[in-house]
Every structure is written in structure tokens, then in C-alpha cells.
C-alpha positions, 0 to 999 in steps of 0.5 A: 455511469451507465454501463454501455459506456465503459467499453472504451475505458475497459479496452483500455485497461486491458492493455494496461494490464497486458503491458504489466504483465510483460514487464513481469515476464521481461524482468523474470518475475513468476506470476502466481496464483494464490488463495483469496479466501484464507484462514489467517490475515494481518491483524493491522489495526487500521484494516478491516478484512470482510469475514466469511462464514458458512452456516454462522461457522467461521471459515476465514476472511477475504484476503487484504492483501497477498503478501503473506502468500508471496513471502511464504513462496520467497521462504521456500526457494522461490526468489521474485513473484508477484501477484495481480488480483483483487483484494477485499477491504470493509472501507468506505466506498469513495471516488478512490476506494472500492471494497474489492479492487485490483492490486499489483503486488510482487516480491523479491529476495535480497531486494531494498527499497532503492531497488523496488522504486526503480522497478515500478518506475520502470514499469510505469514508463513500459506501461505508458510506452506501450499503451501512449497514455499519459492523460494524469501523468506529468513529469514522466521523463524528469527525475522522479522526486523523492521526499521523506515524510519529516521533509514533506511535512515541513515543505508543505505544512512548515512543520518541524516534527520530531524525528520520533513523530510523537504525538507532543511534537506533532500537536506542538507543531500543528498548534506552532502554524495555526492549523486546525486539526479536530479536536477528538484526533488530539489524543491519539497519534495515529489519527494525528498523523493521518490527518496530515498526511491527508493535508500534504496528499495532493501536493504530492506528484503533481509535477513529477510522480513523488516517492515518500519514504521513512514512514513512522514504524507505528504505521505498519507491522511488518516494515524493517526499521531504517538503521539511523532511526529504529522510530522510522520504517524503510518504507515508501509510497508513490504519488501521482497528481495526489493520489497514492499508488504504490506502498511497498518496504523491507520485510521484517523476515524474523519469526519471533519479531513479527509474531512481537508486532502482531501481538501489538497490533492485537493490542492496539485493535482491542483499544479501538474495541475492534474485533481480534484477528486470526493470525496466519501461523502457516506465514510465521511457521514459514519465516522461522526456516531461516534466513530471508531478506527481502521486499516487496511493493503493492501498485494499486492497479484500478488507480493507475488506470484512473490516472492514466486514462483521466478518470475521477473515479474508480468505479469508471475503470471498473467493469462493475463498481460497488454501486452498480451490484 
């Protein structure tokens, strides 16, 4: 795509982004600026963070996502922030995926999940309000639909996963239907669960945006457990014409628990022979002053602008793709 036609699509996008802000500002969140170049990050075996040396000496990574920086904000009296930058990811680059993208992210003491829906709802419609945009976005005004990933999976796919989503149940029921799923994924959950989450994807939101909530627990390191089921994470992602948009969930806030999963994730990376993490210490340090609870959500900001503005791909929303430096 040649650059002197994105001026159109870019204006656009600035309007997108002065409508977030406002949102921000009318509902009393503190925007803030945080470092994008830190020392410690999240070991997430399923994220891969560009590192940065000067002079072949490690001087830290690329931030992937600015959460820690939030919460360390929300443990020292600060009550709702948010964030809205780039953050840096070493993934593929594809029509929805960009090395360095624009994230939304913002979080609030004694907030729940219920209450972090609303929000982006509410500021889905402010955006969409202000700007009249509505080219990718269907059933806007109707009742956003909620789905659990076990209903999705069964609602989509006829599967009947255990309540667990162990990997025997989830290989049974994907033989149980016929489905095909690769050989080499068999063995290992994560792959196997991803693989059907990619199946569902572009079912979801296509007659009004999808909320799908109670993630397994093995899929993030810093999601609370629902109370009915400590396997399933109080986590929920939202879906536009199949595409995701949003991940937010309750934060494990204890200091001891979350260095727990970190040393797990540490284990799980050197399974997959990736390289170990550096832990950010100064985050946990913070969390072990006591007694927050809260949550957060981070909002895709470069796809938003893809759905409503009807563009196929990111790198027509972007001034500069990865493809275009």
C-alpha cells in the first residue's frame, strides 16, 4: 500500500484515538506514561519480548505489555490508569499482527471483570458515537453476547470438554467429531487448545461483539481463578467480526502466588528450549505491600481502527507498517 494514500484512514485514526481519550478523561482514569524499555518483563512462555543490548551487554527488553507498570501505580495509592502506547512483540508479522503495535491497556482497584466489560463497551459505543463509524461493527445497540469457552467450544465445534480442559478430554472430543487437528499438536495442551480457539475465532462477533470468558488457568500467569473452578481463569476476551480485540482478567495481586507462577512459566519456557526470563522484582516488591485487588483489560487499538474503518490490514491503519521500514 503506498503511502500517500493512508491520510485518510490516518485522519481517521486520530479521531479514534481522541474519542479513547475522552473516555478516559469522563470516567476519571489518569493517563500515564510508563517506560517502554525496562529491565524485568513477564516470562509467559507464549511471549517472546525483543531484547535490547548496548555493546553485546544486556540492558533489558522491549516492554510487551505495560501492565506491571499499571499495577506497581495501583500499589502505591493510585486507584485507575491506563496506558495507551506501542508495545513490542518478536511474532509473526500477518494482516493482524505487527511487531510493534498500539495497545490500550488500563487498570483499577477493586474492579471484576463484569465491571471491565462495561467499560470497553461503553467506550466502544463513545468511539463509534463520536466518530460514526461503523463499517466492521454489527449488532452495536443489541445485548453484547457473552459466551464461556466450554459453551463456545460446544456451540461451534459440538465439543464436550472437560471442565479441566485436560489434554485427554480435549483429544477425545476432537477424535469424538472427526476434526483433524495435526498430529504434532497431540501431545501438548497448549498447542491443542490454541488449535481450537483458532477454529471458533471467526465465529465469534459476527452478529454482535462476543465476550468469551473463563479461560483455562494454564493459558496466563497472572489471572485469579474463578471460585467454582480453580482450572478456569476469571478472564475474558472480546470479539469483533472474528477478530479479538480486547484480554483483560482479575489480577493475582499476592506476592508469593504470582513469583509461584512465574517460576512455572520459567519451567514451561525451558521445555520449549526458549530462552529464560528476567523477572521484574521491582513489580513483585510492590505487590508484597499488601492488600490490592484489582483488574485490568488491554484493547488492541491498531485492530479497532481495522474494524471500524473496514480495513483487511493492520499495516493500512498504521502510518509505517513492518514491511514499509
Amino acid at each position: 500500500m503506498s503511502l500517500n494514500t493512508k491520510k485518510p484512514t490516518l485522519q481517521t485514526r486520530q479521531e479514534i484515538i481522541r474519542a479513547i481519550r475522552d473516555y478516559f478523561y469522563q470516567t476519571n482514569y489518569l493517563e500515564v506514561q510508563v517506560p517502554l524499555l525496562i529491565r524485568g518483563t513477564n516470562p509467559d512462555a507464549f511471549l517472546t519480548s525483543f531484547e535490547v543490548f548496548e555493546n553485546d551487554e544486556f540492558r533489558g527488553y522491549l516492554t510487551t505489555s505495560t501492565e506491571f507498570q499499571l499495577l506497581r501505580l495501583l500499589s502505591n495509592s493510585f486507584e485507575k490508569v491506563y496506558t495507551l502506547t506501542s508495545n513490542f512483540r518478536a511474532s509473526d508479522k500477518d494482516v493482524t499482527h505487527n511487531p510493534e503495535f498500539t495497545m490500550l491497556e488500563w487498570e483499577a482497584v477493586n474492579a471484576n471483570m463484569r465491571q471491565l466489560e462495561k467499560e470497553v463497551e461503553g467506550l466502544v459505543r463513545m468511539v463509534v458515537g463520536t466518530t460514526g463509524l461503523v463499517e466492521g461493527l454489527r449488532g452495536l445497540d443489541e445485548v453484547w453476547e457473552r459466551l464461556s469457552v466450554h459453551e463456545a467450544f460446544e456451540k461451534y465445534l459440538g465439543l464436550n470438554i472437560a471442565p479441566d480442559f485436560s489434554l485427554v478430554s480435549m483429544v477425545e472430543e476432537i477424535k469424538k467429531v472427526g476434526l483433524e487437528v495435526p498430529t504434532n499438536f497431540l501431545d501438548d495442551r497448549g498447542l491443542v487448545f490454541s488449535w481450537l480457539i483458532d477454529k471458533i475465532s471467526p465465529n465469534l462477533g459476527a452478529t454482535t461483539p462476543t465476550w468469551l470468558y473463563d479461560w483455562p488457568i494454564f493459558q496466563t500467569s497472572m489471572a485469579e481463578p474463578i471460585k467454582e473452578n480453580p482450572e478456569v481463569a476469571d478472564r475474558s476476551e472480546l470479539y469483533i467480526a472474528g477478530l479479538e480485540i480486547a484480554n483483560g482478567f482479575t489480577t493475582v495481586c499476592d506476592a508469593t502466588k504470582q513469583r509461584k507462577l512465574f517460576t512455572e512459566q520459567q519451567e514451561e519456557r525451558s521445555r520449549q528450549n526458549k530462552k529464560p526470563i528476567v523477572v521484574d522484582e521491582k513489580y513483585l516488591a510492590d505487590l508484597e505491600k499488601g492488600d490490592l485487588r484489582a483488574a485490568g483489560i488491554a484493547l488492541g487499538v491498531d485492530r479497532l481502527v481495522m474494524i471500524l474503518t473496514g480495513k483487511k490490514d493492520i499495516s493500512e491503519v498504521m502510518a509505517f507498517g513492518w514491511d514499509e521500514m
